[in-house]
C-alpha positions as CSV (number, residue, x, y, z in Angstrom):
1,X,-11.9,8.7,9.7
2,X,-10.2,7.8,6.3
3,X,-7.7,4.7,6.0
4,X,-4.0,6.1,5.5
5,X,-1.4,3.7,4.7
6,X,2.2,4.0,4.1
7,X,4.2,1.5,1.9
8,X,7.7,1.0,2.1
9,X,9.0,-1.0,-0.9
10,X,12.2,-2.4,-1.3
11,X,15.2,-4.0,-4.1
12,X,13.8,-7.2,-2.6
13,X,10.3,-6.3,-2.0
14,X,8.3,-4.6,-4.8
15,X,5.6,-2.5,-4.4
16,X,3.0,-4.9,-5.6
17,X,4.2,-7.8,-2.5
18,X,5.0,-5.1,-0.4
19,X,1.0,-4.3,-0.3
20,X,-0.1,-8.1,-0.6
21,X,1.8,-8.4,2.7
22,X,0.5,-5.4,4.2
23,X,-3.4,-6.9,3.4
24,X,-2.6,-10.0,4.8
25,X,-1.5,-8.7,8.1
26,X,-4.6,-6.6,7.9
27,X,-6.8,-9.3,6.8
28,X,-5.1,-11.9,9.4
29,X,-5.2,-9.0,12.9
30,X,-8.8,-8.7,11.4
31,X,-10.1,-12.4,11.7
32,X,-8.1,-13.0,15.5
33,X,-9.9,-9.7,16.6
34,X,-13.4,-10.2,15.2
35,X,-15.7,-8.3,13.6
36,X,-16.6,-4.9,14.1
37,X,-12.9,-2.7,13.6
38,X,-14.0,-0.4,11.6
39,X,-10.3,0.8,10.6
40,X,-8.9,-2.0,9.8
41,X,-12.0,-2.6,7.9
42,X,-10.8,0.7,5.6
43,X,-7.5,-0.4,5.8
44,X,-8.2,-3.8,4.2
45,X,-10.8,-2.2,1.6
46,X,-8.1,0.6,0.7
47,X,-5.0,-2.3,0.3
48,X,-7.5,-4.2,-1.7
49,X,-9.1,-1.5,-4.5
50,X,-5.0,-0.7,-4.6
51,X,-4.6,-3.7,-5.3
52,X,-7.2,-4.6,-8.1
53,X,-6.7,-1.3,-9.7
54,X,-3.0,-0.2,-9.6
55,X,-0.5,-0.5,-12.6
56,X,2.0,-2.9,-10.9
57,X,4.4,-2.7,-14.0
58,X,4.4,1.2,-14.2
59,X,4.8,1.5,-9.7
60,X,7.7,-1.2,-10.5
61,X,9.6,0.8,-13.2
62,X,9.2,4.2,-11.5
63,X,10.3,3.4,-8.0
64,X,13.1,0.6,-8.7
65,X,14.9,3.0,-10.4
66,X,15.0,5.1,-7.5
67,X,16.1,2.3,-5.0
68,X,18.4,0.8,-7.2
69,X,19.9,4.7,-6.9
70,X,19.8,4.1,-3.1
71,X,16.9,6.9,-2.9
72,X,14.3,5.4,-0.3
73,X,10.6,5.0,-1.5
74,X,7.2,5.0,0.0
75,X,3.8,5.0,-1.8
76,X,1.2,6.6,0.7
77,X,-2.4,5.2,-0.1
78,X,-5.4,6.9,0.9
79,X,-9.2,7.7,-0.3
80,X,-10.3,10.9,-1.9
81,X,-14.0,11.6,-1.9
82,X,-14.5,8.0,-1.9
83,X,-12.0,6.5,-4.4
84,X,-8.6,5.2,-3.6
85,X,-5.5,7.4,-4.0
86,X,-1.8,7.1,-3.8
87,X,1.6,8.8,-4.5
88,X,4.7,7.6,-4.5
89,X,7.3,10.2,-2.3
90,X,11.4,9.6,-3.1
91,X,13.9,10.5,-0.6
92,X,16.7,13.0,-2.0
């Protein structure tokens, strides 16, 4: 089973801490429950290549203008053939 996650940033929460936040939550259920989840162990590997690899000014630029429009965002990260992927869907 692939990791799928679903971001929600906001005016006050950008992309870029929305998914810092969302890999420490993973990171932190993942050290009180021990070793051996095997999704959250995706979960924090997918958050983390996101992480190290996405263009945080670009995701910024593109989506703020949306929520500054009042159009709800979400960025949906997943793996494709073994690489991390995401898109960003806008509410209408």
């Amino acid at each position: 089973m692939t990791a799928r996650i679903e971001l929600v940033p906001t005016l006050e929460h950008c992309i870029e801490t929305t998914a810092r936040q969302e890999f420490s939550r993973s990171a932190d259920a993942y050290m009180q429950q021990g070793e051996g989840d095997r999704k959250l162990e995706q979960r924090i590997e997918l958050l983390r290549a996101f992480l190290e690899t996405a263009d945080f000014k670009k995701l910024r630029r593109e989506s703020e203008k949306h929520l500054a429009e009042g159009k709800p965002v979400r960025f949906l990260l997943y793996t494709d053939k073994g690489h991390p992927k995401y898109e960003m869907k806008v509410e209408h």
